[in-house]
C-alpha positions in Angstrom: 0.0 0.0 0.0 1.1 3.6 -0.7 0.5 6.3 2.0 -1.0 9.5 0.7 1.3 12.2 -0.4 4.0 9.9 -2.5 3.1 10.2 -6.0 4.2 7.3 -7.9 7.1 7.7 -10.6 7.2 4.6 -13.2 11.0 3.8 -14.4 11.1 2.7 -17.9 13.6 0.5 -20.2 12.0 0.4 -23.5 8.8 -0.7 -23.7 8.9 -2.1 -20.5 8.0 -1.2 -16.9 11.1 -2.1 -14.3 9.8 -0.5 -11.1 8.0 2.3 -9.6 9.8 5.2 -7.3 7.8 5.7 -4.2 9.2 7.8 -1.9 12.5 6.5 -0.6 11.8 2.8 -1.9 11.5 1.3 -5.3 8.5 -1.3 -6.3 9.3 -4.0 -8.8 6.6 -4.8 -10.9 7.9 -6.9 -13.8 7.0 -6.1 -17.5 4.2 -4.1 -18.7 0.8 -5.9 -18.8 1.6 -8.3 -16.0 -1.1 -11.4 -15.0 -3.9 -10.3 -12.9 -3.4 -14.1 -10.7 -1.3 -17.5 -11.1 -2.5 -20.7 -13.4 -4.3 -22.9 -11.0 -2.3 -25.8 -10.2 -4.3 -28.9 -10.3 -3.5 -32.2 -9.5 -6.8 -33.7 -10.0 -7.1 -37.0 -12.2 -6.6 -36.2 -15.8 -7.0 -38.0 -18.9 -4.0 -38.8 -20.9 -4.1 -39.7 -24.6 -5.0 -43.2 -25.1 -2.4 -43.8 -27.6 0.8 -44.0 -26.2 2.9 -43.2 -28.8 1.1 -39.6 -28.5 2.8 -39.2 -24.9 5.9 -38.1 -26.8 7.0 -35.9 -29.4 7.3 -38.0 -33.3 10.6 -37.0 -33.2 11.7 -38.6 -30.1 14.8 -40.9 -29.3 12.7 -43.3 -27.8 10.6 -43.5 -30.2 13.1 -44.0 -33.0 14.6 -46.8 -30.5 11.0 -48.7 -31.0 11.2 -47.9 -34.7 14.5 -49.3 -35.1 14.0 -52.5 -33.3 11.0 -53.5 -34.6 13.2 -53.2 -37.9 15.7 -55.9 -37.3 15.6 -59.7 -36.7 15.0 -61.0 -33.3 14.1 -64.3 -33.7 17.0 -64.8 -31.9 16.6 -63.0 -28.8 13.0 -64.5 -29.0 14.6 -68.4 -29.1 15.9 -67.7 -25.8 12.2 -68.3 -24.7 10.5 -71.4 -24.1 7.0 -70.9 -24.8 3.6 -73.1 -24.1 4.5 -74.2 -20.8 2.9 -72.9 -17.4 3.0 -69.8 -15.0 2.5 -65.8 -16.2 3.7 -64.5 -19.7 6.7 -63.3 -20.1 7.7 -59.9 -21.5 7.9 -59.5 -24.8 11.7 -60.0 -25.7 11.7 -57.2 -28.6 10.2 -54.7 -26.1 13.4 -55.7 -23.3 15.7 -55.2 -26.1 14.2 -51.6 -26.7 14.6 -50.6 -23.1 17.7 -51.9 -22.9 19.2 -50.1 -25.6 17.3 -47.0 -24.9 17.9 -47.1 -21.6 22.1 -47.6 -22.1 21.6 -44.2 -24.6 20.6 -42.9 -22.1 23.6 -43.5 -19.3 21.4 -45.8 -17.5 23.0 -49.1 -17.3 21.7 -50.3 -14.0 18.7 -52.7 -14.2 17.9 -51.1 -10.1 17.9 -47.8 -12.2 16.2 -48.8 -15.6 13.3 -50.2 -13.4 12.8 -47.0 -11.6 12.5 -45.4 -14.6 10.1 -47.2 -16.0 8.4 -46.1 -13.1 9.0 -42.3 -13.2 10.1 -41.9 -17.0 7.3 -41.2 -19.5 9.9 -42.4 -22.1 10.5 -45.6 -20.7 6.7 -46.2 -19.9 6.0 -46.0 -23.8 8.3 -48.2 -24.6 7.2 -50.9 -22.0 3.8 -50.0 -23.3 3.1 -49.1 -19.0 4.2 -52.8 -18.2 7.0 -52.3 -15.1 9.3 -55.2 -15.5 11.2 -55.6 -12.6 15.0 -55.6 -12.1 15.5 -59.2 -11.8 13.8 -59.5 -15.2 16.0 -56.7 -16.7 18.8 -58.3 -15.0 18.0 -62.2 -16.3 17.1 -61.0 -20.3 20.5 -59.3 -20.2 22.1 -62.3 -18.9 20.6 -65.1 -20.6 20.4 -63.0 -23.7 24.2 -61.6 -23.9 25.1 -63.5 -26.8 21.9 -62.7 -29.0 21.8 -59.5 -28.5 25.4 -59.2 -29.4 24.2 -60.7 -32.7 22.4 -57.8 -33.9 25.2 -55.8 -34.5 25.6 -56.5 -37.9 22.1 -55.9 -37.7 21.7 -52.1 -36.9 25.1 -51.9 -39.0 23.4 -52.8 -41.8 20.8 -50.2 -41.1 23.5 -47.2 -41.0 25.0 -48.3 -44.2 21.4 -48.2 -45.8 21.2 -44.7 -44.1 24.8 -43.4 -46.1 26.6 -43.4 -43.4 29.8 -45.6 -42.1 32.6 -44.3 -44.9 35.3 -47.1 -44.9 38.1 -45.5 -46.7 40.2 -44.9 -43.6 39.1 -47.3 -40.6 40.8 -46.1 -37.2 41.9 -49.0 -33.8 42.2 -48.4 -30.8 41.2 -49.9 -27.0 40.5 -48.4 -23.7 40.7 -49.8 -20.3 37.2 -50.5 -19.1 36.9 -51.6 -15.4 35.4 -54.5 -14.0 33.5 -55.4 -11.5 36.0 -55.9 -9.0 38.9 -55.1 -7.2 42.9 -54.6 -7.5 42.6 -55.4 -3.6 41.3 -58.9 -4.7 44.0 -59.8 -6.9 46.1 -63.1 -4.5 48.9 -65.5 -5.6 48.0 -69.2 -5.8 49.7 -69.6 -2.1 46.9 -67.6 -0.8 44.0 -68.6 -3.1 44.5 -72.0 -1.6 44.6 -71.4 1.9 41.7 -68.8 1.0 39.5 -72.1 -0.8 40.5 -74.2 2.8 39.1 -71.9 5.1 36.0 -71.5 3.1 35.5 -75.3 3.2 36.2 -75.3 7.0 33.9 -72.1 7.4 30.6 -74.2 5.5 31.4 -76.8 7.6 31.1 -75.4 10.7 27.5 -74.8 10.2 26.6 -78.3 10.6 29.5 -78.8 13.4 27.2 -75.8 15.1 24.2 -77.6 14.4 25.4 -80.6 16.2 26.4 -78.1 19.3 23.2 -77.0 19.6 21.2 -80.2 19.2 23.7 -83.0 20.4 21.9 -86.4 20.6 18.7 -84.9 19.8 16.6 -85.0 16.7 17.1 -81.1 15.9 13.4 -80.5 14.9 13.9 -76.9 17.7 16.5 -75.3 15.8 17.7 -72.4 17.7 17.2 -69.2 16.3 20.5 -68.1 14.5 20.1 -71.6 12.8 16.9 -71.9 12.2 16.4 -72.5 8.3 15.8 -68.9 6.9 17.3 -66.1 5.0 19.9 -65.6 7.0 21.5 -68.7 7.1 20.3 -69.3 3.1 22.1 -66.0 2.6 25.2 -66.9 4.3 25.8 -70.7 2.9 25.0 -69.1 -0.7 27.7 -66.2 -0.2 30.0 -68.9 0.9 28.9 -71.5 -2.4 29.6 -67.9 -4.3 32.7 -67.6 -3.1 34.1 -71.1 -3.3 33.1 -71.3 -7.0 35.0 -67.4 -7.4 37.5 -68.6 -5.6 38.1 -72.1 -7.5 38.0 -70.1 -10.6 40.5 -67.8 -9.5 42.8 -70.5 -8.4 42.4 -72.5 -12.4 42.9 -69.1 -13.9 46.5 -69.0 -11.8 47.4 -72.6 -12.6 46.0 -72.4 -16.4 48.8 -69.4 -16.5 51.7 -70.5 -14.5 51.0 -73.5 -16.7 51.8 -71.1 -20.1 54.7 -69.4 -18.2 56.5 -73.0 -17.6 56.2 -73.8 -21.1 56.9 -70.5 -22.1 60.3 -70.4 -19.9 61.2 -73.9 -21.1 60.6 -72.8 -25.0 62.8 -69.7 -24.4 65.5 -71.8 -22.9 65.7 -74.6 -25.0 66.0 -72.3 -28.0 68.9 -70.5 -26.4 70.3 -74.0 -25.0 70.3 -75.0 -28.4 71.8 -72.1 -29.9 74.6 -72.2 -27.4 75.5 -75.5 -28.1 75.8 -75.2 -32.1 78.0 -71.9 -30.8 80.0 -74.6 -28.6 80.5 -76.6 -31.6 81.1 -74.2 -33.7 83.9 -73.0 -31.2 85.5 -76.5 -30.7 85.5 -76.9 -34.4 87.4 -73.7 -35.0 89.8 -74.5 -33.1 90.5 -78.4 -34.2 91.1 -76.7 -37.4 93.5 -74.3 -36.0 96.0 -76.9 -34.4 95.6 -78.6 -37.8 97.0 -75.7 -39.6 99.7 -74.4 -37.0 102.2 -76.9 -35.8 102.9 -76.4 -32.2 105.9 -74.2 -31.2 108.7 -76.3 -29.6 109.3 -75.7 -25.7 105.6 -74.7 -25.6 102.5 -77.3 -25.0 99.5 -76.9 -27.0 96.3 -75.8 -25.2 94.2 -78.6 -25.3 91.1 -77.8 -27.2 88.6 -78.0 -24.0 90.6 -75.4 -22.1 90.4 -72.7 -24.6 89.1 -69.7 -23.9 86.6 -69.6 -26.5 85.6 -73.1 -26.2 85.8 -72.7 -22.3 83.0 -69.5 -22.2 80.9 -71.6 -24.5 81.0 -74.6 -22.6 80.0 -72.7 -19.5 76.9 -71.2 -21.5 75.8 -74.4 -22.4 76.0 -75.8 -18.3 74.5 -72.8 -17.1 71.5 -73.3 -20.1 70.7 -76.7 -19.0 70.3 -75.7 -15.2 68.0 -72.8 -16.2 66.2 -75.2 -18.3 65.6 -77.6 -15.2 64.5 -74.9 -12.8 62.2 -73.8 -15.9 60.6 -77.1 -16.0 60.1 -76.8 -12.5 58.2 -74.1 -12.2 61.3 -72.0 -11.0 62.3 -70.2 -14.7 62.8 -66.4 -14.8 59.1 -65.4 -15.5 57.4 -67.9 -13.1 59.8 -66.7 -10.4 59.7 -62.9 -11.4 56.3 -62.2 -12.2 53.8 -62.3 -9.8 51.2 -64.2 -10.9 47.7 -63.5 -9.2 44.3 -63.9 -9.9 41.0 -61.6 -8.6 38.6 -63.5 -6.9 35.7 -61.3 -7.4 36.2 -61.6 -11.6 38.9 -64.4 -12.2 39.1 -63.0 -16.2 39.4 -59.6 -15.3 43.2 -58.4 -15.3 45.1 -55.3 -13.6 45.1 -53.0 -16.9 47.9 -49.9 -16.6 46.2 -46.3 -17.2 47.4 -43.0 -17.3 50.6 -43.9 -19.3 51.4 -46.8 -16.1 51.2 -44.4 -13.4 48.0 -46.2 -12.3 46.0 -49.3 -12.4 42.7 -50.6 -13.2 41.0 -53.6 -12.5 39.0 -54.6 -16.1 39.6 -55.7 -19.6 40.6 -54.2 -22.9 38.0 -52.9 -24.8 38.6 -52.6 -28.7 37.2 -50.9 -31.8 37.5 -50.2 -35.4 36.3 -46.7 -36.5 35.1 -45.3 -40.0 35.9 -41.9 -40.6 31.9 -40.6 -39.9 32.3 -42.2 -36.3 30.7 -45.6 -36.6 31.6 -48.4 -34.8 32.1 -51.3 -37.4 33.8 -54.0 -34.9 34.2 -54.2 -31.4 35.8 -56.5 -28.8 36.9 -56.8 -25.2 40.6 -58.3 -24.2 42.5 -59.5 -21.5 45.7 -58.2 -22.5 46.7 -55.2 -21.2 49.3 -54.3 -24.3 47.8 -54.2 -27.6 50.6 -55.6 -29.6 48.7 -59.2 -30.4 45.6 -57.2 -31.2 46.2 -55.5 -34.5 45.6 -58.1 -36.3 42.2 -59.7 -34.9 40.8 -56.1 -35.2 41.7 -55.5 -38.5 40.7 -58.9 -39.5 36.9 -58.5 -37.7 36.8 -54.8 -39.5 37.6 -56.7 -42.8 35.0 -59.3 -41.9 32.3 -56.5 -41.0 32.7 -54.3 -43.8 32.3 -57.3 -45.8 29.4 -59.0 -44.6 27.0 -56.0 -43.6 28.4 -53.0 -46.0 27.5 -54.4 -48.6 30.9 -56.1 -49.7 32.6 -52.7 -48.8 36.6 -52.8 -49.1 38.3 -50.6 -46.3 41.4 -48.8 -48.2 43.8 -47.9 -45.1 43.7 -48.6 -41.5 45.5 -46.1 -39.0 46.6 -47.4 -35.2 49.0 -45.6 -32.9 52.5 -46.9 -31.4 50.9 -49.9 -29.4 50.4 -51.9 -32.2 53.6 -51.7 -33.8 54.6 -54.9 -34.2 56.5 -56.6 -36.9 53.8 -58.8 -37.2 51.3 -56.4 -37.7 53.4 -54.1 -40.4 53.8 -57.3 -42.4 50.3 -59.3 -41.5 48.3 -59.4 -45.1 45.0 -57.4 -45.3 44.4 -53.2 -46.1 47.1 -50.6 -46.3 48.0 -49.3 -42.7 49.3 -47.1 -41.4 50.9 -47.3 -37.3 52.9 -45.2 -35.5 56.3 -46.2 -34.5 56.4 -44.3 -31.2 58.2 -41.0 -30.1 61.7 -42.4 -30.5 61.6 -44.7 -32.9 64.8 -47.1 -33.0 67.7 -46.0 -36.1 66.9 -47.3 -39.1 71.1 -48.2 -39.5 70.2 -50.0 -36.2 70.9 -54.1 -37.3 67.7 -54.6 -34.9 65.1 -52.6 -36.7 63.2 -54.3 -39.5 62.6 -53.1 -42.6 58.9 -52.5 -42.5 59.8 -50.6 -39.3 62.1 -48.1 -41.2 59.3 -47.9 -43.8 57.2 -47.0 -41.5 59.0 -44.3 -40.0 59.6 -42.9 -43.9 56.2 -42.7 -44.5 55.4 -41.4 -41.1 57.9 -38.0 -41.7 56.7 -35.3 -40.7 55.5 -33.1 -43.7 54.8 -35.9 -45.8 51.1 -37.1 -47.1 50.9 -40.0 -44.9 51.5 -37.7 -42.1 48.8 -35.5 -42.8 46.1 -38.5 -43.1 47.8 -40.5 -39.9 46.6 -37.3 -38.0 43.0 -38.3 -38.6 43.3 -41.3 -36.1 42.6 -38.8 -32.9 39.4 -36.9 -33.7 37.5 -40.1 -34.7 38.4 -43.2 -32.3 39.1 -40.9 -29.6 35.9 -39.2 -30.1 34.4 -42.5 -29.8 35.8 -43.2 -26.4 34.8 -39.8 -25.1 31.6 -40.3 -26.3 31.3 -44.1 -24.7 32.8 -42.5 -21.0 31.7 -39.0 -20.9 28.7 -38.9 -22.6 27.0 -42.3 -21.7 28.4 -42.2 -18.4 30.1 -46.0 -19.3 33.6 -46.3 -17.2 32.3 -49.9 -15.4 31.3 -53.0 -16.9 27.9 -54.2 -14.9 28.6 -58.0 -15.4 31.5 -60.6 -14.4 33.5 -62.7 -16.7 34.4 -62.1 -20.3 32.2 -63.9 -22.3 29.5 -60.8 -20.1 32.1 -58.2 -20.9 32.0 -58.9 -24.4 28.2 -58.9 -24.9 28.1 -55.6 -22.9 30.8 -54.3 -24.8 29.0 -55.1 -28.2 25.5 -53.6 -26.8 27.4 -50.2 -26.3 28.9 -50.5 -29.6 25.2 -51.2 -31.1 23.5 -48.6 -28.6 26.6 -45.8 -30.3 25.8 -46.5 -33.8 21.9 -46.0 -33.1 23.0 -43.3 -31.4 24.7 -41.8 -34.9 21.9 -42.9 -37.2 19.1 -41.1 -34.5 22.0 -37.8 -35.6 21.9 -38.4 -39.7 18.2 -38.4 -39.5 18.2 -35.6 -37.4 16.2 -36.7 -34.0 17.5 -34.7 -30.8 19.3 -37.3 -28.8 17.7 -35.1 -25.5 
């Protein structure tokens, strides 16, 4: 209210009012022609369209998920299913494999989280046509289905190419470090996995040794109350069945690799063994001939041939080889004894994977793609390797395969990878043109240890030269992809165990991108 005797003065900024002077104080009244009242805000029952599929814009991602599913061929998801025998329906399997996808576009990769939105999301509600599977559901289709669903990736590859996208003249490989579901903290040596899988077995048996406590000579139908048969005690002899059977695993994985080291210490020392003892001959040899040619001075005994230098060092190569090759087939050669083999108990395939150029470590897998140049994924894997020098060559051969079976017979021209995949092997492997870098110091080319495709590659790699010029456009498209996978999805942890689950969640991702892309070309907001 204004008291008598103030006369109002408006304060103008254009066409609009900003406040009015009265007397000392100024009185904020918004823009000119402002609402008499506010809307009413009522939460009254409402009708909503009875077409779902009017709950959403025509333009939106969800909706172009449902669209592109329906498009492929599921009849392998749907073979999963056993139908005709007795209890509820099941969810339609083409309608799981929409959410699932949609709901991994959407950073959303817990099946907790994708069943709360199906609660509170009007996206996810058209797409389950208001069903609300629950998590256990979500959780089983993914897992049952991993391997089908990774079979539509040709599939919605297929549907890009058909778009005009995925360009194939330059194809870009790379791999990230993914982590697992587990820990470095439950990485232990085989000593420790073993005493780790006895104390289990003595821990599950002391439930019936606390049984017999309790009940002594009688029948045990009273069990007391922290044994009584509940979920409790379920809960606690299943964590320590889990366990056992991670455990166990772990314990293989450690033999099935100290078993590889062996044979590859006893290979590496039986080729040097060998080569020492042609080098002994060799040097025994030499020196048979040498007597023969030179007569021995007189006054002055000839050195017999076993105590000559040369034959002596050779000799002692050759002793010291066959010792190393004993320990070696015992288990005690240079790698067995050096490296420190463990295993995770949590995800026995999982490996410690170096990050941040080795100044850190992550518990995961490898996760690999080939690139086109428009940013489509046309082959994805996951590894246990943490190097990628052995992986050049699968990748390049599933980007061959790809490009061949789902683009149409498409033929990739040139392939561009970055120091960790320069190999000999993979310069001279047959298949596209490539192009890899040879790192920031790459070795002499007068050096006798540097092959020749090496010092090719570092020609070609000059700076200045063509080759240079189209090597730099490995970075903005595979490493866009990664950014994209991390950053934009929110993907830095893999949600299953083992690396067959891995794998198949890898591939979904991969899919889940390229839908991604296509939703882009055909210009659908992806918000």
């Amino acid at each position: 209210m204004i008291s008598p005797g103030f006369e109002p003065v408006a304060f103008w900024w254009g066409w609009r009012v900003v406040g009015v002077a009265c007397g000392g104080g100024v009185l904020c009244v918004g823009e000119l022609g402002v609402a008499r009242d506010f809307k009413a805000v009522d939460r009254s029952p409402m009708l909503l369209p009875p077409d779902l599929l009017e709950w959403l814009p025509a333009n939106h991602l969800a909706l172009f998920y449902v669209d592109a599913v329906a498009s492929l061929d599921t009849s392998a998801v749907v073979s999963c299913y056993e139908l005709g025998g007795v209890g509820r329906q099941a969810y339609d399997p083409q309608m799981l494999t929409t959410l699932l996808m949609y709901a991994y576009s959407q950073g959303v990769m817990s099946s907790r989280k994708i069943e709360q939105r199906c609660h509170t999301d009007v996206a996810f509600r058209v797409i389950c046509a208001n069903n609300i599977p629950d998590h256990c559901t979500i959780s089983r289709f993914r897992s049952r289905c991993g391997d089908q669903l990774s079979g539509l990736f040709g599939a919605v590859l297929g549907l890009c190419h058909q778009a005009g996208m995925v360009k194939v003249g330059v194809v870009s490989i790379d791999g990230t470090k993914i982590a697992a579901q587990a820990s470095l903290q439950r990485n232990y040596s085989q000593e420790h996995l073993r005493r780790l899988a006895a104390e289990l077995v003595d821990q599950a048996g002391h439930v019936d040794d606390d049984e017999d406590d309790q009940f002594g000579d009688s029948c045990g139908d009273e069990l007391p109350q922290q044994l009584r048969a509940g979920p409790d005690r379920v809960a606690r002899l299943r964590g320590l069945r889990d366990r056992m059977t991670r455990v166990n695993a772990a314990v293989d994985q450690v033999e099935t690799r100290l078993a590889q080291v062996i044979d590859e210490d006893v290979d590496t020392v039986s080729r040097k063994l060998q080569a020492a003892r042609r080098r002994q001959g060799w040097c025994v040899n030499r020196v048979v001939v040498r007597h023969a040619q030179s007569p021995a001075k007189q006054g002055r005994p000839r050195i017999p041939v076993e105590d000559h230098a040369q034959v002596r060092q050779a000799t002692q190569r050759v002793d010291d080889l066959e010792h190393q090759l004993d320990l070696a087939r015992g288990g005690q050669g240079k790698n067995a004894s050096v490296k420190r083999l463990v295993a995770n108990t949590s995800d026995p395939d999982s490996k410690p994977m170096p990050i941040m150029g080795g100044k850190a470590f992550v518990q995961g897998y490898n996760g690999q793609v080939a690139v086109s140049a428009d940013h489509v994924i046309i082959a994805a894997d996951v590894c246990q390797t943490p190097n990628d020098q052995s992986l050049f060559v699968p990748m390049m051969n599933q980007a061959v395969e790809s490009a061949n079976d789902h683009l149409g017979g498409a033929q990739i021209e040139m392939i561009l990878a970055d120091a960790g995949y320069c190999t000999e092997n993979a310069l001279s492997a047959p298949g596209p043109y490539r192009l890899i870098a040879t790192g920031r110091n790459p070795a002499k080319p007068k050096s006798p240890r540097t092959s020749t495709a090496v010092v090719a590659m570092v020609e070609k790699l000059q700076p200045g030269t063509p080759h240079r010029e189209i090597y730099k456009q490995r970075a903005c498209t595979v490493e866009t992809v990664f950014a994209h996978l991390k950053h934009t999805l929110g993907f830095t942890r893999f949600t299953r165990r083992g690396l067959s689950a891995a794998r198949n969640e890898w591939i979904l991702l991969a899919m889940v991108f390229n839908l991604r892309r296509l939703a882009v070309h055909n210009g659908i907001p992806l918000q």
